[in-house]
TIRO-2110 file (N, C-alpha, C; in Angstrom, 1 decimal):
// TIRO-2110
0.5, -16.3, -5.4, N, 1, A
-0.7, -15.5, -5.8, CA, 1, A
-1.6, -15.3, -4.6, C, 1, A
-2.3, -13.6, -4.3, N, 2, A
-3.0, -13.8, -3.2, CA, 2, A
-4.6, -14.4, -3.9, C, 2, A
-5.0, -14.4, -2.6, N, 3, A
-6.2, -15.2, -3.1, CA, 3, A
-7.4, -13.5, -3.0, C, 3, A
-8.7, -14.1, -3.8, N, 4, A
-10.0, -13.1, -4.2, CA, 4, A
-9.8, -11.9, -3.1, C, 4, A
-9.9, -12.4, -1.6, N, 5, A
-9.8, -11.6, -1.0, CA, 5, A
-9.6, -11.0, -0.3, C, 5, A
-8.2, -11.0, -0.2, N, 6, A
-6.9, -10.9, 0.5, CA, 6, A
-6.4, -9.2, -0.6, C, 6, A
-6.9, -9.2, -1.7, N, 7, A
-6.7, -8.7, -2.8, CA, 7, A
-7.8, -7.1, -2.6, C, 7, A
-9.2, -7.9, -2.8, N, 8, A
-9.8, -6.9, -2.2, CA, 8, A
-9.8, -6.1, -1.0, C, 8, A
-9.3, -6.8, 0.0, N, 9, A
-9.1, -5.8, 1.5, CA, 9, A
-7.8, -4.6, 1.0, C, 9, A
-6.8, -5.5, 0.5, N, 10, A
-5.9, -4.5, -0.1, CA, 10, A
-6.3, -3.5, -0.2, C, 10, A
-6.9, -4.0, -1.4, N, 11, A
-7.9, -2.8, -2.8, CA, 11, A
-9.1, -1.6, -1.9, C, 11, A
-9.4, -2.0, -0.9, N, 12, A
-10.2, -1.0, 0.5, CA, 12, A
-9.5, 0.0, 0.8, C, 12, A
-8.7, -0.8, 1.4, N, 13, A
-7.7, 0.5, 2.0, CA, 13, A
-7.3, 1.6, 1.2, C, 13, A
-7.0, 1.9, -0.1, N, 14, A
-6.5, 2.7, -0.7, CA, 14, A
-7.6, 3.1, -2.3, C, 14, A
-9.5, 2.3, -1.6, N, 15, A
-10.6, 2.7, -1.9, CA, 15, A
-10.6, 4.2, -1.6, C, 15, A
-10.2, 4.7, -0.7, N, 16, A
-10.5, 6.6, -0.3, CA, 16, A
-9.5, 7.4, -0.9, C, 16, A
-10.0, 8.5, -1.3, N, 17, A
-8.9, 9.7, -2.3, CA, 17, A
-7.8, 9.9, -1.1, C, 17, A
-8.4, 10.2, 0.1, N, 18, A
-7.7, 10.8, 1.3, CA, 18, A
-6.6, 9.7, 1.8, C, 18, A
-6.9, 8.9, 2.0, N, 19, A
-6.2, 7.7, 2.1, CA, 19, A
-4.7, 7.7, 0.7, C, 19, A
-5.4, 7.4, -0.5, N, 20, A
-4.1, 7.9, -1.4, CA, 20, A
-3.8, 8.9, -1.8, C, 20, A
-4.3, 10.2, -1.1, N, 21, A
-3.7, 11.3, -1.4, CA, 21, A
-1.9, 11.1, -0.5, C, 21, A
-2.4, 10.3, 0.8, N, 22, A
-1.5, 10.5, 1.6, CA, 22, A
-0.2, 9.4, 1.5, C, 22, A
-0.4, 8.8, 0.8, N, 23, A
0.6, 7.8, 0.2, CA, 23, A
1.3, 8.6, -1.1, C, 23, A
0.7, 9.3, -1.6, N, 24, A
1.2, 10.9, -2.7, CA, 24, A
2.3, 11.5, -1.7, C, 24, A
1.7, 11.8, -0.6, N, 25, A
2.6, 12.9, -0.1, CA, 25, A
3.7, 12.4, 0.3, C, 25, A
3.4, 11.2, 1.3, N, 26, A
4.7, 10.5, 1.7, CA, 26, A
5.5, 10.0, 1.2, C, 26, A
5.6, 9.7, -0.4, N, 27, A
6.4, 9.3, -1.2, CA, 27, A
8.1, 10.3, -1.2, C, 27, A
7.7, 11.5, -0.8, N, 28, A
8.8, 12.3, -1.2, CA, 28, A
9.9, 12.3, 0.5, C, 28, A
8.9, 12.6, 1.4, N, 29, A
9.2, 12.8, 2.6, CA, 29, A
8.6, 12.1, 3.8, C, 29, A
8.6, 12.0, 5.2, N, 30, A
7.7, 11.6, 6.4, CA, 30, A
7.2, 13.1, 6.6, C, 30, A
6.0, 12.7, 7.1, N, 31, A
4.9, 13.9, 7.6, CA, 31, A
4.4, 13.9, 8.8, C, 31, A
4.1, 15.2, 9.3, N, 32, A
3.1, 14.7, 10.7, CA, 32, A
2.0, 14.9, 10.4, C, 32, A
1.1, 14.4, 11.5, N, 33, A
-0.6, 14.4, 11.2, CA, 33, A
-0.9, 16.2, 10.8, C, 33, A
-0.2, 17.3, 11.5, N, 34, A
-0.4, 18.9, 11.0, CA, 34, A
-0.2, 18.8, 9.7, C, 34, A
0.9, 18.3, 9.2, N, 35, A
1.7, 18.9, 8.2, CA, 35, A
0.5, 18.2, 6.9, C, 35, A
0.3, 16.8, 7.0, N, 36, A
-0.5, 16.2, 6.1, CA, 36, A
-1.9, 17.1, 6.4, C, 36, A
-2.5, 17.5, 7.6, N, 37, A
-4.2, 17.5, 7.3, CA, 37, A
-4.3, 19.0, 7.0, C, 37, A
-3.0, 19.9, 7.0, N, 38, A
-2.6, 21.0, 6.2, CA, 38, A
-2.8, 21.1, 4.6, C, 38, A
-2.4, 20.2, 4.2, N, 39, A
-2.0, 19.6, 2.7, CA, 39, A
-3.3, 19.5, 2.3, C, 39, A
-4.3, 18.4, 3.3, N, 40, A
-5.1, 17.5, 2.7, CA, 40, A
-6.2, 18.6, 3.1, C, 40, A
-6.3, 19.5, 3.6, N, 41, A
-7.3, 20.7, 3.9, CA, 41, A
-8.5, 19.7, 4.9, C, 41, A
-8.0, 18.7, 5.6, N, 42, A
-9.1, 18.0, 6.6, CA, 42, A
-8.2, 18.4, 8.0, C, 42, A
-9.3, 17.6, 8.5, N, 43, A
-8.6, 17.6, 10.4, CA, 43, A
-7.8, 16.6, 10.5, C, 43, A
-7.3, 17.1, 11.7, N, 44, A
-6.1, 16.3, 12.2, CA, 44, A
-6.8, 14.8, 12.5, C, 44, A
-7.9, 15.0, 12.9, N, 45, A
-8.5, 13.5, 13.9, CA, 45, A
-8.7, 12.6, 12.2, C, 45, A
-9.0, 13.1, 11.5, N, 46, A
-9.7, 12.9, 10.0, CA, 46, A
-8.1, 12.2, 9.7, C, 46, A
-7.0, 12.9, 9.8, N, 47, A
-5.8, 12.4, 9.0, CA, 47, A
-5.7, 10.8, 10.1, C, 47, A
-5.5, 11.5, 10.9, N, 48, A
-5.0, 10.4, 12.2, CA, 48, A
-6.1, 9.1, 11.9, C, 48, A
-7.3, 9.0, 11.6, N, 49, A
-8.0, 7.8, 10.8, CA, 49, A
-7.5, 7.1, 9.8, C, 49, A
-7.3, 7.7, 9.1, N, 50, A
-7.4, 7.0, 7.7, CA, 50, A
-5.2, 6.6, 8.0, C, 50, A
-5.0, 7.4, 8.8, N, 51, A
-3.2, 6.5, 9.0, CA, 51, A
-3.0, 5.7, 9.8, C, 51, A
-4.5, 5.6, 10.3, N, 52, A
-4.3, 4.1, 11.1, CA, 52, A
-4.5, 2.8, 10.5, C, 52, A
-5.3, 3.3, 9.9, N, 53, A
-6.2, 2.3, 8.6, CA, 53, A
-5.0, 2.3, 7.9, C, 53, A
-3.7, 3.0, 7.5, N, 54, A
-2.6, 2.8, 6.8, CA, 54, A
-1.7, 1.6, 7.5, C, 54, A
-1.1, 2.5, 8.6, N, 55, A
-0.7, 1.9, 9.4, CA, 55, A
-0.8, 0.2, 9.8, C, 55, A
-2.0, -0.6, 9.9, N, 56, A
-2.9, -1.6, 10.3, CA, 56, A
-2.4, -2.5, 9.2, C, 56, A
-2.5, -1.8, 7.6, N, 57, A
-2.3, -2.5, 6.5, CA, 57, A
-0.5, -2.6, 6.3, C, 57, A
0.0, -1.8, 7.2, N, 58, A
1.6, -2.2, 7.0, CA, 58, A
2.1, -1.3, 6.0, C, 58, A
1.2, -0.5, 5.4, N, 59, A
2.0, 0.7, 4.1, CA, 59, A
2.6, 2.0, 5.2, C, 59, A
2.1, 2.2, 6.0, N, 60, A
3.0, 3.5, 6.4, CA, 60, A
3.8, 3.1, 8.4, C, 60, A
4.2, 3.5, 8.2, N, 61, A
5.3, 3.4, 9.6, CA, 61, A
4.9, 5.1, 10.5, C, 61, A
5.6, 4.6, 11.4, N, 62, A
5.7, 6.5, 12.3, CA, 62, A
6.8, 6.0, 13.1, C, 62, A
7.6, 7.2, 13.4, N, 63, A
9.2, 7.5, 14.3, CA, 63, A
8.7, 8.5, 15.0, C, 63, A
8.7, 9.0, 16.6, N, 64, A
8.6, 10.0, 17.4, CA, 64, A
9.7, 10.9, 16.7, C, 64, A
9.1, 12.1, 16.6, N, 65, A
10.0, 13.3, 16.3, CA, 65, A
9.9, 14.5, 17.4, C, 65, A
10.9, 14.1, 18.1, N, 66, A
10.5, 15.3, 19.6, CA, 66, A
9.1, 14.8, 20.1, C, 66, A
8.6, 15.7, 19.7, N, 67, A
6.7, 15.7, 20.2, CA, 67, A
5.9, 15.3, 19.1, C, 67, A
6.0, 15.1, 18.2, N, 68, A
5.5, 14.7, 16.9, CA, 68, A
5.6, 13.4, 16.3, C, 68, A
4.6, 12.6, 15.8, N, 69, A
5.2, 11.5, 15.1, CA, 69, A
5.0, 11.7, 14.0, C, 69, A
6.0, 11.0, 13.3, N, 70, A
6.2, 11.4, 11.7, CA, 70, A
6.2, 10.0, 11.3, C, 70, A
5.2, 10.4, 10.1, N, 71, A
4.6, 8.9, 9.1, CA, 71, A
5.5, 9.1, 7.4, C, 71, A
5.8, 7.8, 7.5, N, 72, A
6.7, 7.8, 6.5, CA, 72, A
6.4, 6.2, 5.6, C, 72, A
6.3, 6.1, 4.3, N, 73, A
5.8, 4.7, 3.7, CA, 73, A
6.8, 3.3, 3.9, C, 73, A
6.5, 2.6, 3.9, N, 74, A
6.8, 1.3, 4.5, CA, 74, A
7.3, 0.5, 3.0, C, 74, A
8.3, 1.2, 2.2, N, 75, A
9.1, 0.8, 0.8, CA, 75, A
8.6, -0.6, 0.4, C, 75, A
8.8, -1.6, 1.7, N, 76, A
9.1, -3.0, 1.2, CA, 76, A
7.6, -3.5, 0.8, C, 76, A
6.8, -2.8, 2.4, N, 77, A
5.4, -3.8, 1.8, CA, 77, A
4.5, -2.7, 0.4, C, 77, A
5.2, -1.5, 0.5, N, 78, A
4.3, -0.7, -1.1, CA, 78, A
4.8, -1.6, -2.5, C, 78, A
6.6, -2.5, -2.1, N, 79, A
6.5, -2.7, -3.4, CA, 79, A
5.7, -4.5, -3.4, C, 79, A
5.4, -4.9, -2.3, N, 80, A
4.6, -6.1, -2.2, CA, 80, A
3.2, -5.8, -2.5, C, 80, A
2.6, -4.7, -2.3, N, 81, A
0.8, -4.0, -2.8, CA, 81, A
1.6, -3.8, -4.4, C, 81, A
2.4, -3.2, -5.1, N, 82, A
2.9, -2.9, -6.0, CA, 82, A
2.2, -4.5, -7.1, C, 82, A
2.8, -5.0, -6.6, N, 83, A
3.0, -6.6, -7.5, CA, 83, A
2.1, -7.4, -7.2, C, 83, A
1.3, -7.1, -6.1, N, 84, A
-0.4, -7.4, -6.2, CA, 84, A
-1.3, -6.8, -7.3, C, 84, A
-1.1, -5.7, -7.3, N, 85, A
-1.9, -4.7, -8.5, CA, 85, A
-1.1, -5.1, -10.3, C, 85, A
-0.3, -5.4, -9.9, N, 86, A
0.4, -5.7, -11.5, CA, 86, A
-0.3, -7.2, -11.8, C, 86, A
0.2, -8.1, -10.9, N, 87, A
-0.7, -9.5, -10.8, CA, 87, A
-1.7, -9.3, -11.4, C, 87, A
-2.9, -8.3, -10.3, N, 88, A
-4.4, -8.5, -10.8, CA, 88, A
-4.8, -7.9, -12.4, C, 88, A
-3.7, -7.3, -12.7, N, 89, A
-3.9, -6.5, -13.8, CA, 89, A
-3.4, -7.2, -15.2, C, 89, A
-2.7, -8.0, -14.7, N, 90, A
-1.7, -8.9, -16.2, CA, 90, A
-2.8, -9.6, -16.7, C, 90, A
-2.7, -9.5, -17.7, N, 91, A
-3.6, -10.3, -18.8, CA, 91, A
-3.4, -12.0, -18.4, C, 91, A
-4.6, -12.5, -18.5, N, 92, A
-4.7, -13.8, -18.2, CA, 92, A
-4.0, -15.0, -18.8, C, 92, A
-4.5, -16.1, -18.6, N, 93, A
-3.8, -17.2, -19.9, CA, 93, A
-5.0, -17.0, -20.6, C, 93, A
-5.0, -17.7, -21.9, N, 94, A
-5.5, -17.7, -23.0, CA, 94, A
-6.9, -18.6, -22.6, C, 94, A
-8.2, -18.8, -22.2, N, 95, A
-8.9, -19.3, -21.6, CA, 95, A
-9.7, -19.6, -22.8, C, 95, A
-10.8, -20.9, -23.6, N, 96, A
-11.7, -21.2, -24.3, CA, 96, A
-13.1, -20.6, -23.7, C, 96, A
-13.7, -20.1, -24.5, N, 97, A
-14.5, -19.4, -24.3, CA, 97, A
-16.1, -20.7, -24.4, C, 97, A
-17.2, -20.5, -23.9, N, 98, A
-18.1, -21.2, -24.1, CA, 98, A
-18.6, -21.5, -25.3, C, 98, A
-18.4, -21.0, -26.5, N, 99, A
-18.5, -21.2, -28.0, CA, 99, A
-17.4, -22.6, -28.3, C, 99, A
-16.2, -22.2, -28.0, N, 100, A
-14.9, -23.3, -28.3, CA, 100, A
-15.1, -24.9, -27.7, C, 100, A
-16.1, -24.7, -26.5, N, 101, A
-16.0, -25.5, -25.8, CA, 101, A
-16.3, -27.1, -26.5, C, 101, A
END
């Protein structure tokens, strides 16, 4: 189990629409910084931030394509954020409340 806030930095990174819009897109395909800040109707400098900030957290990868690098999600650590968010979300154990006590 991660700890408080190992959890929340997670939970930052994929705090911005822009940020998970582009984890949307790359689910299907790898993209370049055009092809996404096309999609995302921002700038290229704007995309190239926020996939660094991806990048840094280990969710997305990049391969040189010719002259382009293409960002593509990183399967293994989305399904380790995956089972962070199910963790935080699973119903607790049964805990006595201050009344029971």
């Amino acid at each position: 189990m991660l700890g408080a806030n190992e959890m929340a930095r997670r939970m930052k990174v994929l705090s911005v629409g822009a940020r998970v819009r582009i984890v949307q897109l790359l689910k299907d395909r790898a993209l370049c910084v055009g092809a996404l800040a096309d999609r995302l109707g921002v700038s290229s400098a704007a995309v190239s931030q926020h996939l660094r900030i991806l990048r840094d957290a280990g969710l997305v990868e990049a391969e040189r394509r010719g002259n382009f690098m293409h960002y593509r999600l990183n399967e293994e650590r989305l399904a380790e954020w995956r089972a962070t968010a199910e963790e935080l979300l699973a119903p607790g154990h049964e805990q006595k409340t201050c009344l029971e006590l």
